[in-house]
py3Dmol code that shows the C-alpha trace and the ligand (Angstrom):
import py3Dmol

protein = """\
ATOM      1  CA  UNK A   1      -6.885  32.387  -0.119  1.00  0.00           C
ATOM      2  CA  UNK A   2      -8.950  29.427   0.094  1.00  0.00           C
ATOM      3  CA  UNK A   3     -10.819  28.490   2.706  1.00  0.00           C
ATOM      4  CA  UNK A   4     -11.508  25.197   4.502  1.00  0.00           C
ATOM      5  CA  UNK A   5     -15.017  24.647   3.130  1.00  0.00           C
ATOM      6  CA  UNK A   6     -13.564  25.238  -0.521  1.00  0.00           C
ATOM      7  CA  UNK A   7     -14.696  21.969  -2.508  1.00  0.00           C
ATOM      8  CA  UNK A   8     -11.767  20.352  -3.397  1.00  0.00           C
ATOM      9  CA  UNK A   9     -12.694  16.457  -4.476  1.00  0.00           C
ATOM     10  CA  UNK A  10     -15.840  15.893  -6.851  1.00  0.00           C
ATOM     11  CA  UNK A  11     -16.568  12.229  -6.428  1.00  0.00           C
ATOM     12  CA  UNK A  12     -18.167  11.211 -10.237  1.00  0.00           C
ATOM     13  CA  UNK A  13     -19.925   8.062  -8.933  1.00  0.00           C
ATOM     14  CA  UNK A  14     -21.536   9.606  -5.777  1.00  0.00           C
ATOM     15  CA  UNK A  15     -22.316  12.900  -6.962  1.00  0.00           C
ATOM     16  CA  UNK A  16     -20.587  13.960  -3.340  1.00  0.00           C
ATOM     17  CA  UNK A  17     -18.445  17.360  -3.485  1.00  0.00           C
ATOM     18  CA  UNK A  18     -16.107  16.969  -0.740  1.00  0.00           C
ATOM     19  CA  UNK A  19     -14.254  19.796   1.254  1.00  0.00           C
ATOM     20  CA  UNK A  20     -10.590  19.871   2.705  1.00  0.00           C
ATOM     21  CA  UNK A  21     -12.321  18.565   6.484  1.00  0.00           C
ATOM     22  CA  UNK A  22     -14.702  16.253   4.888  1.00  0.00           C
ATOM     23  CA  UNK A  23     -12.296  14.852   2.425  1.00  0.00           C
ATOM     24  CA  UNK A  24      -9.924  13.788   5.277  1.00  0.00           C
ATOM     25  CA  UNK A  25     -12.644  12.391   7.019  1.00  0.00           C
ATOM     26  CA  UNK A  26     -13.530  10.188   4.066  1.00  0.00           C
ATOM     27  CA  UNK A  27      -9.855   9.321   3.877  1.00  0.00           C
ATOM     28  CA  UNK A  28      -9.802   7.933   7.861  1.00  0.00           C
ATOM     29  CA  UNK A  29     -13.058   6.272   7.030  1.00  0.00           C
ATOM     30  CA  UNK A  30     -12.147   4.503   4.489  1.00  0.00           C
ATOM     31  CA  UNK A  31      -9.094   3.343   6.173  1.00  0.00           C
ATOM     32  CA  UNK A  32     -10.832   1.827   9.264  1.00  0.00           C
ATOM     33  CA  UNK A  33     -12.951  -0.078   7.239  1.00  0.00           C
ATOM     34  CA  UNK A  34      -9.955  -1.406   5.506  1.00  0.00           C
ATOM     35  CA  UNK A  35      -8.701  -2.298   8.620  1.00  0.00           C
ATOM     36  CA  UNK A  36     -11.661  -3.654  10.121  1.00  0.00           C
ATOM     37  CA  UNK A  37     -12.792  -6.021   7.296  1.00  0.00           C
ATOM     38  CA  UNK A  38      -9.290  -7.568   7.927  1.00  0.00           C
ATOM     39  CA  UNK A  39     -10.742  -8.769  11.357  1.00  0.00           C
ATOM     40  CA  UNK A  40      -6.918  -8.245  12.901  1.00  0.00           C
ATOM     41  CA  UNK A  41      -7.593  -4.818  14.179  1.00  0.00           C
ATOM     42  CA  UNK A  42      -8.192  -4.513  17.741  1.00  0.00           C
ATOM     43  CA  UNK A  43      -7.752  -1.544  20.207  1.00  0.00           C
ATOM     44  CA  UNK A  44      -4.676  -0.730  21.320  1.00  0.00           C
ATOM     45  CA  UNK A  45      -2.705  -2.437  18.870  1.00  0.00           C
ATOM     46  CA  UNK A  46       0.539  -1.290  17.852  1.00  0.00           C
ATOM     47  CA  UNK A  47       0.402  -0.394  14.013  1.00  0.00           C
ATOM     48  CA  UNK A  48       3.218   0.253  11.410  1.00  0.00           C
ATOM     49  CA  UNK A  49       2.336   2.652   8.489  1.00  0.00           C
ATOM     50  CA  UNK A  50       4.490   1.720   5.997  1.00  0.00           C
ATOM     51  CA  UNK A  51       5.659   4.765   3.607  1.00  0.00           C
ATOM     52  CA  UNK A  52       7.588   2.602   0.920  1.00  0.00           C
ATOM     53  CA  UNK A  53      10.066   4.133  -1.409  1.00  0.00           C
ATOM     54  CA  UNK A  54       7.307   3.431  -4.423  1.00  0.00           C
ATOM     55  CA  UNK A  55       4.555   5.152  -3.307  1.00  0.00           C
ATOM     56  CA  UNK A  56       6.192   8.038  -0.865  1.00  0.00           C
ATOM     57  CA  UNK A  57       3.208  10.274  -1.106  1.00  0.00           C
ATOM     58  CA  UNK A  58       0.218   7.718  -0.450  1.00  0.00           C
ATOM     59  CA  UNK A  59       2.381   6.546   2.561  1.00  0.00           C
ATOM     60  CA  UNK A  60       2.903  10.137   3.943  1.00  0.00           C
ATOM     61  CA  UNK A  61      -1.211  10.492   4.014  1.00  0.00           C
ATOM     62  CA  UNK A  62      -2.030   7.077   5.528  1.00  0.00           C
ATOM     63  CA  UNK A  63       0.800   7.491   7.954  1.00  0.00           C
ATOM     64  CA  UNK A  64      -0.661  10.912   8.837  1.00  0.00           C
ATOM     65  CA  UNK A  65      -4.148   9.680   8.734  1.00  0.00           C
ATOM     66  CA  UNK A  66      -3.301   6.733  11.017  1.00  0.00           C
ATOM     67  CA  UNK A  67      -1.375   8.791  13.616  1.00  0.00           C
ATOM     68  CA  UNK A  68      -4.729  10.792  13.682  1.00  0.00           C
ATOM     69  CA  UNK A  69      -6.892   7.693  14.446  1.00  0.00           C
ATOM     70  CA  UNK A  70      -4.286   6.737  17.160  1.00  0.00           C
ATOM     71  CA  UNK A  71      -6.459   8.576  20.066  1.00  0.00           C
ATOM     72  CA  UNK A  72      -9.674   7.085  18.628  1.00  0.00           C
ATOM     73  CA  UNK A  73      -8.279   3.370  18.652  1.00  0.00           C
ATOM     74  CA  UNK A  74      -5.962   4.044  21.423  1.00  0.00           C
ATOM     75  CA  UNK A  75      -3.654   2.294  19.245  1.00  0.00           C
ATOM     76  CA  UNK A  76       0.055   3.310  19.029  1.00  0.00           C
ATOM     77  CA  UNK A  77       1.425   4.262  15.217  1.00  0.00           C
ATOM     78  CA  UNK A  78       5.018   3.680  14.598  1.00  0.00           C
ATOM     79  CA  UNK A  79       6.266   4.471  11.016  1.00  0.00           C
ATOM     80  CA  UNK A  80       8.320   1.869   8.858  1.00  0.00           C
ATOM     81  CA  UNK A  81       9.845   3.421   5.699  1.00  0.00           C
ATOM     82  CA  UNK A  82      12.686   3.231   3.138  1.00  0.00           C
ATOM     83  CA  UNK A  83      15.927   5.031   4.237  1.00  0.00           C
ATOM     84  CA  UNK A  84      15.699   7.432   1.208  1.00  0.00           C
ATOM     85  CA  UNK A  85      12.944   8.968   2.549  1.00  0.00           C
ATOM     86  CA  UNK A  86      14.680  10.117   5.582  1.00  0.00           C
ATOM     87  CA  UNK A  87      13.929  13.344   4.846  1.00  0.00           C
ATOM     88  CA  UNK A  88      10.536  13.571   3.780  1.00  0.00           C
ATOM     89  CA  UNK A  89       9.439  11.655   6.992  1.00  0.00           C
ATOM     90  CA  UNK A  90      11.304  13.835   9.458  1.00  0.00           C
ATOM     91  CA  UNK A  91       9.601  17.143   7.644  1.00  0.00           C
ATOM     92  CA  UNK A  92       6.184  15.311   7.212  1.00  0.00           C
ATOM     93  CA  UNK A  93       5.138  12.880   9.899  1.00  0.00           C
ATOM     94  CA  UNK A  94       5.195  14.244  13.879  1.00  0.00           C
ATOM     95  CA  UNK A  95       5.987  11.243  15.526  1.00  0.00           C
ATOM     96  CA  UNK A  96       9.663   9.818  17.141  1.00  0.00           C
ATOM     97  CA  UNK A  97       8.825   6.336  16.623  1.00  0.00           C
ATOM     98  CA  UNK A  98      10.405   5.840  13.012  1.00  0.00           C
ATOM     99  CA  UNK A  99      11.814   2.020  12.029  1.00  0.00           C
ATOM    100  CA  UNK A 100      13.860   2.821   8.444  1.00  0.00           C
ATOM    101  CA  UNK A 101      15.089  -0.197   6.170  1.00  0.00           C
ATOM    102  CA  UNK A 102      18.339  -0.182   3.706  1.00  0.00           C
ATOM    103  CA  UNK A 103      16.843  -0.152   0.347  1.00  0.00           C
ATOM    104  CA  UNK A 104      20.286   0.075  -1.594  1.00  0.00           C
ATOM    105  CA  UNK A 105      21.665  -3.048  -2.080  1.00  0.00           C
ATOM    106  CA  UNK A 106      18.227  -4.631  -2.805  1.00  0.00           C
ATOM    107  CA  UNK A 107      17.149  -2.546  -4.991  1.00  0.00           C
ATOM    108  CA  UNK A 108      20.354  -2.975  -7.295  1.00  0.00           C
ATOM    109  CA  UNK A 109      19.703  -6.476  -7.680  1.00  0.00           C
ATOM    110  CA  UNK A 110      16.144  -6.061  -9.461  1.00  0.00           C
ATOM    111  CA  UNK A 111      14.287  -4.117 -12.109  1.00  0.00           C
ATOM    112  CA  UNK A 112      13.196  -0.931 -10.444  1.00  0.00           C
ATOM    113  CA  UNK A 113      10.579  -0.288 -13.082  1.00  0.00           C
ATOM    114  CA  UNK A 114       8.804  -3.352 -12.347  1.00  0.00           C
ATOM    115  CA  UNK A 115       6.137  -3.001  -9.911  1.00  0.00           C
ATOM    116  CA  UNK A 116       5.957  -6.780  -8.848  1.00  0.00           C
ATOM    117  CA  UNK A 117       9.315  -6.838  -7.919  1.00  0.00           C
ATOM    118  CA  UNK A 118       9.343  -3.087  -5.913  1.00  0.00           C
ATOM    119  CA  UNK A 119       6.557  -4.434  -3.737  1.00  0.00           C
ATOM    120  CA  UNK A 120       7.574  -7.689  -3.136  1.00  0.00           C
ATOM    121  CA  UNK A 121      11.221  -6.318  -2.146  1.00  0.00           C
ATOM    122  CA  UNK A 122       9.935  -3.277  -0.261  1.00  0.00           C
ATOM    123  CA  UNK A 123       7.555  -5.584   1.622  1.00  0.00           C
ATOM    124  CA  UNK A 124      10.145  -8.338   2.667  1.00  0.00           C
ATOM    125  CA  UNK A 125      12.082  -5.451   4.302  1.00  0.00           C
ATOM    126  CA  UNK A 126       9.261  -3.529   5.674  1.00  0.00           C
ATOM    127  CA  UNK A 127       8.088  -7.101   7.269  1.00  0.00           C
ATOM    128  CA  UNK A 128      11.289  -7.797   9.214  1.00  0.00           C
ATOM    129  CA  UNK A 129      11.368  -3.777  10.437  1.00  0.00           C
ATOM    130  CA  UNK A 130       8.131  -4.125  11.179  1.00  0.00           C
ATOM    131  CA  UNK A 131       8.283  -7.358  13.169  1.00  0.00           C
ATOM    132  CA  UNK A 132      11.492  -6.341  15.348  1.00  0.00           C
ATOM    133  CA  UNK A 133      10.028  -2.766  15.887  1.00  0.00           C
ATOM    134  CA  UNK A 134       7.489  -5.373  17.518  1.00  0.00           C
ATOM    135  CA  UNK A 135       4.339  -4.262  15.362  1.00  0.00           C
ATOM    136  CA  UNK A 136       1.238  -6.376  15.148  1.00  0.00           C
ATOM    137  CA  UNK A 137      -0.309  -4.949  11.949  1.00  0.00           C
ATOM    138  CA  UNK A 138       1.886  -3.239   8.762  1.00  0.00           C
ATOM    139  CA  UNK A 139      -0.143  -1.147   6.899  1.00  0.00           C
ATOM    140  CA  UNK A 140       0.953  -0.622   3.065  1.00  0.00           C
ATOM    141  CA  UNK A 141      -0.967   2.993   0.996  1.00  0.00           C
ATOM    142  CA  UNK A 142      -2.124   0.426  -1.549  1.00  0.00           C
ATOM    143  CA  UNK A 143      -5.365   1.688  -2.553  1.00  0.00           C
ATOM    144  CA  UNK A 144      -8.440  -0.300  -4.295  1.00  0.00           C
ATOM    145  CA  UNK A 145      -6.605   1.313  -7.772  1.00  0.00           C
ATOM    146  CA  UNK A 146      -3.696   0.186  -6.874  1.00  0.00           C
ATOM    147  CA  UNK A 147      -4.741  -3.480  -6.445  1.00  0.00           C
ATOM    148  CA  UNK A 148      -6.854  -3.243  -9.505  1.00  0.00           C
ATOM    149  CA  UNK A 149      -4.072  -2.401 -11.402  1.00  0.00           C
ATOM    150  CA  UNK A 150      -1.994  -5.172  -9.731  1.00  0.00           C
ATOM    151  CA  UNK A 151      -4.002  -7.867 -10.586  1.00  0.00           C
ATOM    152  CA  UNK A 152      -4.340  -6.776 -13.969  1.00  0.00           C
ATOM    153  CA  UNK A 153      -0.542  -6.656 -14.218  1.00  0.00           C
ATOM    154  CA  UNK A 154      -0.676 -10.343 -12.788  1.00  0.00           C
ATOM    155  CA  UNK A 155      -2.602 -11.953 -15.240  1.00  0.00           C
ATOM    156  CA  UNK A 156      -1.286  -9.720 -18.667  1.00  0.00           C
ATOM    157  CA  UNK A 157       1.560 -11.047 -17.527  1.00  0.00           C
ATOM    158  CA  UNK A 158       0.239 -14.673 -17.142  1.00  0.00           C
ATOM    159  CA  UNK A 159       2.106 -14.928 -14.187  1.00  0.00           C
ATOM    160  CA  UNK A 160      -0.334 -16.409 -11.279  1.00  0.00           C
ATOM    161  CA  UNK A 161       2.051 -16.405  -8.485  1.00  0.00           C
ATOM    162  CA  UNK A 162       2.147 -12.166  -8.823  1.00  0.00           C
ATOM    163  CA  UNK A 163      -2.108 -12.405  -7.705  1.00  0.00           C
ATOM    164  CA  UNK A 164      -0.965 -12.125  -3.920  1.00  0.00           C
ATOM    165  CA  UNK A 165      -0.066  -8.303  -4.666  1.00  0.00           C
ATOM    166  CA  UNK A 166      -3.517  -7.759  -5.228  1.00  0.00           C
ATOM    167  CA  UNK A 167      -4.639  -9.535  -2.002  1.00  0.00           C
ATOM    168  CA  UNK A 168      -6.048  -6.758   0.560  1.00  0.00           C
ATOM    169  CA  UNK A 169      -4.624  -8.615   2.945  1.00  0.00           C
ATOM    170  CA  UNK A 170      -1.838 -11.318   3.471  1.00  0.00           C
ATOM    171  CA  UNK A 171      -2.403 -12.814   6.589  1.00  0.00           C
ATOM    172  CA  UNK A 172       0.228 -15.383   6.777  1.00  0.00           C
ATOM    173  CA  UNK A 173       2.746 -13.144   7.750  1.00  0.00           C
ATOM    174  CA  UNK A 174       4.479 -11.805  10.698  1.00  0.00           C
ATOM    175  CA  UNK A 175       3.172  -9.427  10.677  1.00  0.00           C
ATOM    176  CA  UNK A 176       0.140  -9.059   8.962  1.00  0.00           C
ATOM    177  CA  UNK A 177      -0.276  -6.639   5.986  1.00  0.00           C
ATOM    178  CA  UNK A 178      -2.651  -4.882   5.635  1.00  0.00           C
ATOM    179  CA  UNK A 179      -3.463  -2.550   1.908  1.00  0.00           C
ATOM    180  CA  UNK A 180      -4.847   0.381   4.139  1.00  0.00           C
ATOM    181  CA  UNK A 181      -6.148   2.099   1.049  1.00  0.00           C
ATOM    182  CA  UNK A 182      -8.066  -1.188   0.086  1.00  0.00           C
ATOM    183  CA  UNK A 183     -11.757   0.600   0.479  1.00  0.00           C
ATOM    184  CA  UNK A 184     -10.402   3.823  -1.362  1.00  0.00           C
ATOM    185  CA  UNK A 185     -10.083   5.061  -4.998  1.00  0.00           C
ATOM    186  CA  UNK A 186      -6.949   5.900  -6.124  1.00  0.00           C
ATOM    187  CA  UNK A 187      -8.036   9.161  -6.721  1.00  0.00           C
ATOM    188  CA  UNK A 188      -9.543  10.210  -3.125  1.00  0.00           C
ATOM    189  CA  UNK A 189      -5.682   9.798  -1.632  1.00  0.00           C
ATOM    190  CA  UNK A 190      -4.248  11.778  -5.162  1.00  0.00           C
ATOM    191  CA  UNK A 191      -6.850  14.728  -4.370  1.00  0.00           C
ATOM    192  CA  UNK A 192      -4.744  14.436   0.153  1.00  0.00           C
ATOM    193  CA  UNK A 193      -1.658  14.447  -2.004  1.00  0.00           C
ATOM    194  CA  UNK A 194      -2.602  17.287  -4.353  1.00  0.00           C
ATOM    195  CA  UNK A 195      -3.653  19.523  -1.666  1.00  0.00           C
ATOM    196  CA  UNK A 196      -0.578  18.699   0.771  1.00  0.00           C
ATOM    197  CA  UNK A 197       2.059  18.094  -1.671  1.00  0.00           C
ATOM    198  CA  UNK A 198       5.649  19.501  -0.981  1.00  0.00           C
ATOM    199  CA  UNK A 199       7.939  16.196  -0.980  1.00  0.00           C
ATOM    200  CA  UNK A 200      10.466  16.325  -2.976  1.00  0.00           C
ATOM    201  CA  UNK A 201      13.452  13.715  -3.190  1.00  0.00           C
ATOM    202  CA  UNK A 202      15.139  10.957  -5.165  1.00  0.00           C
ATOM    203  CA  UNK A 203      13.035   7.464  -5.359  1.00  0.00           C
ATOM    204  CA  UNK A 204      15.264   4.162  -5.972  1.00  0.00           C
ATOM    205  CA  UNK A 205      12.319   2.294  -7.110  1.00  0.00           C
ATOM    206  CA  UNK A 206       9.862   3.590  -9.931  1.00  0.00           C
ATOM    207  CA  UNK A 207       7.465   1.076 -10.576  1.00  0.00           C
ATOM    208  CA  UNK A 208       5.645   1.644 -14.128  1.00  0.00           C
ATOM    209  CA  UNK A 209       2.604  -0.207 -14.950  1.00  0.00           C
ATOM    210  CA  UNK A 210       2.547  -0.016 -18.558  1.00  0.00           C
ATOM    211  CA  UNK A 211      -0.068  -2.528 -20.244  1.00  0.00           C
ATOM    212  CA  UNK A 212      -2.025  -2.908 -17.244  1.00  0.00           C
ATOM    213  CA  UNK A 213      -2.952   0.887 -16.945  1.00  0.00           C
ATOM    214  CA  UNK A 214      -3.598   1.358 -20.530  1.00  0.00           C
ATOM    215  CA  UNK A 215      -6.454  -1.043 -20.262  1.00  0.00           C
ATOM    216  CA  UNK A 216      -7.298  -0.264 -16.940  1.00  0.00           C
ATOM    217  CA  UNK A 217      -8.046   3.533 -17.841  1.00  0.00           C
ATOM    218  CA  UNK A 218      -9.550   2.369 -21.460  1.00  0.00           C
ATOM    219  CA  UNK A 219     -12.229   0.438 -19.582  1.00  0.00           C
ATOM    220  CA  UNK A 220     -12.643   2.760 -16.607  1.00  0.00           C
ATOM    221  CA  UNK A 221     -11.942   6.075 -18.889  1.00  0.00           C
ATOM    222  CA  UNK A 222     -12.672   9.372 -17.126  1.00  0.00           C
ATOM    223  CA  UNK A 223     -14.440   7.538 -14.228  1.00  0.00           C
ATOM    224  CA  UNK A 224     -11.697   5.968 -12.196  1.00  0.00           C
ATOM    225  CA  UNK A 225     -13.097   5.653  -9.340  1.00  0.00           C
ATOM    226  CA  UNK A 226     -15.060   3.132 -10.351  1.00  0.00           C
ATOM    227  CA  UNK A 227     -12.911  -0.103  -9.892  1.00  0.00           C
ATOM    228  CA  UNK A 228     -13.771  -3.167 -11.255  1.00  0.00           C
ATOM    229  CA  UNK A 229     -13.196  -5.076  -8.688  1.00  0.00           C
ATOM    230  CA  UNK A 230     -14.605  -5.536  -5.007  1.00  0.00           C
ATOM    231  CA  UNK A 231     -12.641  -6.351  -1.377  1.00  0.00           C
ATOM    232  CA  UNK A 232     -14.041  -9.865  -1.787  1.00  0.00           C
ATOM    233  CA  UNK A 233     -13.284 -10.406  -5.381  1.00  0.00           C
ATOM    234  CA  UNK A 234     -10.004  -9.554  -4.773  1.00  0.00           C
ATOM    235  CA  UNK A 235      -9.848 -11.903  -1.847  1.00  0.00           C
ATOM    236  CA  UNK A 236     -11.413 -14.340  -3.868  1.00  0.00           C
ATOM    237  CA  UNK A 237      -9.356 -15.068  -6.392  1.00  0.00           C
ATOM    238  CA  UNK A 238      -6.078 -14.447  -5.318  1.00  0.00           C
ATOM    239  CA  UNK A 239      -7.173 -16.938  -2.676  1.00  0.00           C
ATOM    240  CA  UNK A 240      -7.706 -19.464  -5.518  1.00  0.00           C
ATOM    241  CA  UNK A 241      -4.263 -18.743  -6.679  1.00  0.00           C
ATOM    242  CA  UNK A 242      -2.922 -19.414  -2.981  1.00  0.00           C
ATOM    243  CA  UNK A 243      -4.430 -23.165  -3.130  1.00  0.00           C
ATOM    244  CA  UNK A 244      -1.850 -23.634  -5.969  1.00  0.00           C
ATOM    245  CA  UNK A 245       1.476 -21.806  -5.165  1.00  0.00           C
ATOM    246  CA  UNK A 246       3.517 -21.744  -2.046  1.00  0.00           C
ATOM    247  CA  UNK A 247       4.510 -18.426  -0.015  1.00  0.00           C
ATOM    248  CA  UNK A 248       8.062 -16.840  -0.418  1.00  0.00           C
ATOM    249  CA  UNK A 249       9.010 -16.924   3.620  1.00  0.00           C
ATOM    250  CA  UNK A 250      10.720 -13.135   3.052  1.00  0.00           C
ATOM    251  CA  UNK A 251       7.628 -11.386   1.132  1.00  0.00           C
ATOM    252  CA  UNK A 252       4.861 -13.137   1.899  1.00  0.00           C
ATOM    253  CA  UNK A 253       3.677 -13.072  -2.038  1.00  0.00           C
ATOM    254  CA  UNK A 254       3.120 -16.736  -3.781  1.00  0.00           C
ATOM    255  CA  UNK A 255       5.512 -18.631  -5.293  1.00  0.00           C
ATOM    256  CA  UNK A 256       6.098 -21.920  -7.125  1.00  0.00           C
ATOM    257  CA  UNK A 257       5.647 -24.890  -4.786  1.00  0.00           C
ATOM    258  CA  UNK A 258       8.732 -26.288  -2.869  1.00  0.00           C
ATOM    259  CA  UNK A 259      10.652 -23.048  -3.155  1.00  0.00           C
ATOM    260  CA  UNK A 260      10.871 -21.278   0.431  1.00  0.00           C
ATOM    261  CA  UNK A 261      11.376 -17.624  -1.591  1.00  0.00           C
ATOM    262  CA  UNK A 262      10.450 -16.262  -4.814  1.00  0.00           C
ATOM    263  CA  UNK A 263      12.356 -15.028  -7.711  1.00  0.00           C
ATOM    264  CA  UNK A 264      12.250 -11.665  -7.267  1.00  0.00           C
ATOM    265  CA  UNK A 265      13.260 -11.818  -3.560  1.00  0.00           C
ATOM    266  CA  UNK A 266      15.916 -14.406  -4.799  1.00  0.00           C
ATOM    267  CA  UNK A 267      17.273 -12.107  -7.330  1.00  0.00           C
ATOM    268  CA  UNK A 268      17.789  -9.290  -4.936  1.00  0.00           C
ATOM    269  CA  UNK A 269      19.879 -11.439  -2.415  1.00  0.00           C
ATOM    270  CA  UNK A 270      17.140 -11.569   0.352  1.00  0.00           C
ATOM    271  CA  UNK A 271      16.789 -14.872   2.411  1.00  0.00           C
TER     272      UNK A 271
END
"""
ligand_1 = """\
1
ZN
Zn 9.559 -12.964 -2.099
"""
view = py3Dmol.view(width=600, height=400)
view.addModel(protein, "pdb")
view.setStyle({"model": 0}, {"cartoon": {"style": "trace"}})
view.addModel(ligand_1, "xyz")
view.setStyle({"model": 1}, {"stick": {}})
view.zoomTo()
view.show()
């Protein structure tokens, strides 16, 4: 049997072994310094984890990771999730206050592999659960990989408007959201999952980045932890994107200007 001081997480950039205790500690680190470079987080603020249908496991972690933090901030965590993953949040997360969306008849209106379209669907209904469950902040698992990977996806595709997914934070709307993850490698929350893992249970979307991680992993090969790109590039260009396009008013992600909601919110029937 393993211990607690077992090293489980070698991090290749840093040299740092990390065990079980430390490597959650680096995980709640990480995620207030997300949240704090956002300058919306204040104490006592009432904060929705988000643990979206495409990324169950990453949402389990920050959702526990947050509900941890709750004393420290003396903030209260309520959970906002997908209605598939009924299941997995009852068994996983110990908390009552749990806001779930309908992702059925969404979902069937849009490509399920495409990641643009998962987030921005998943987001428009995580934003209005969030917002009557009467949360200040929603917090997505996105991860500093995950935006990389995002952005790349936005411009192989050559399609500007998708830059807002990469955006660590879109502060236009109500609430907030927040990429918790934004300060973390990809691989520090796969090494929570891989040591907690025992969900199980039927996603509706599977978003599959196909070009985008080829060349991501060609470039970052067997050091992935080392993402190209910083908070503030990030921030920087999608916010050079945002003096061009308009904002779809159900996802919050850019859009062409004069239309109130995107295509892909369009597409799956969502006002
Ligand atoms: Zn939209």
């Amino acid at each position: 049997m393993k211990n607690s001081r077992t090293p489980v997480y070698h991090r290749t950039y840093s040299g740092e072994t990390l065990d079980h205790a430390t490597l959650l500690r680096a995980v709640e680190k990480a995620l207030k310094k997300s949240l704090s470079k956002t300058g919306l987080a204040r104490p006592r603020m009432r904060i929705a984890a988000w643990i979206p249908d495409s990324a169950p496991l990453r949402g389990v972690v920050l959702a526990k990771t947050l509900l941890r933090l709750e004393r420290k901030y003396g903030s209260t965590t309520i959970i906002v999730a997908a209605d598939s993953l009924q299941d997995v949040v009852e068994r996983q997360v110990d908390t009552e206050h749990v806001y779930m969306y309908d992702l059925e008849t969404p979902a069937s209106g849009i490509d399920v592999s495409d990641p643009i379209a998962c987030w921005r669907i998943e987001r428009s209904l995580a934003i209005k659960t969030a917002r009557k469950a009467g949360a200040e902040i929603l917090v997505s698992p996105l991860t500093r990989t995950d935006l990389n990977l995002l952005m790349l996806e936005a411009v192989l595709r050559g399609e500007p408007e998708a830059l807002s997914e990469a955006m660590p934070v879109l502060p236009w709307t109500d609430p907030p959201v927040v990429a918790g993850f934004s300060e973390a490698e990809g691989e520090l929350i796969a090494a929570v999952i891989a040591r907690t893992r025992t969900l199980t249970g039927s996603n509706r979307c599977n978003p599959c980045f196909r070009d985008a991680k080829d060349l991501f992993y060609s470039v970052a090969g067997s050091r992935p932890e080392l993402d190209f790109s910083s908070y503030k590039s990030l921030n920087l260009l999608a916010g050079k994107a945002r003096e061009k396009y308009g904002v779809c008013i159900s996802c919050g992600g850019f859009t062409s200007p004069g239309s109130r909601t995107c295509r892909y919110c369009a597409s799956a029937g969502l006002p």
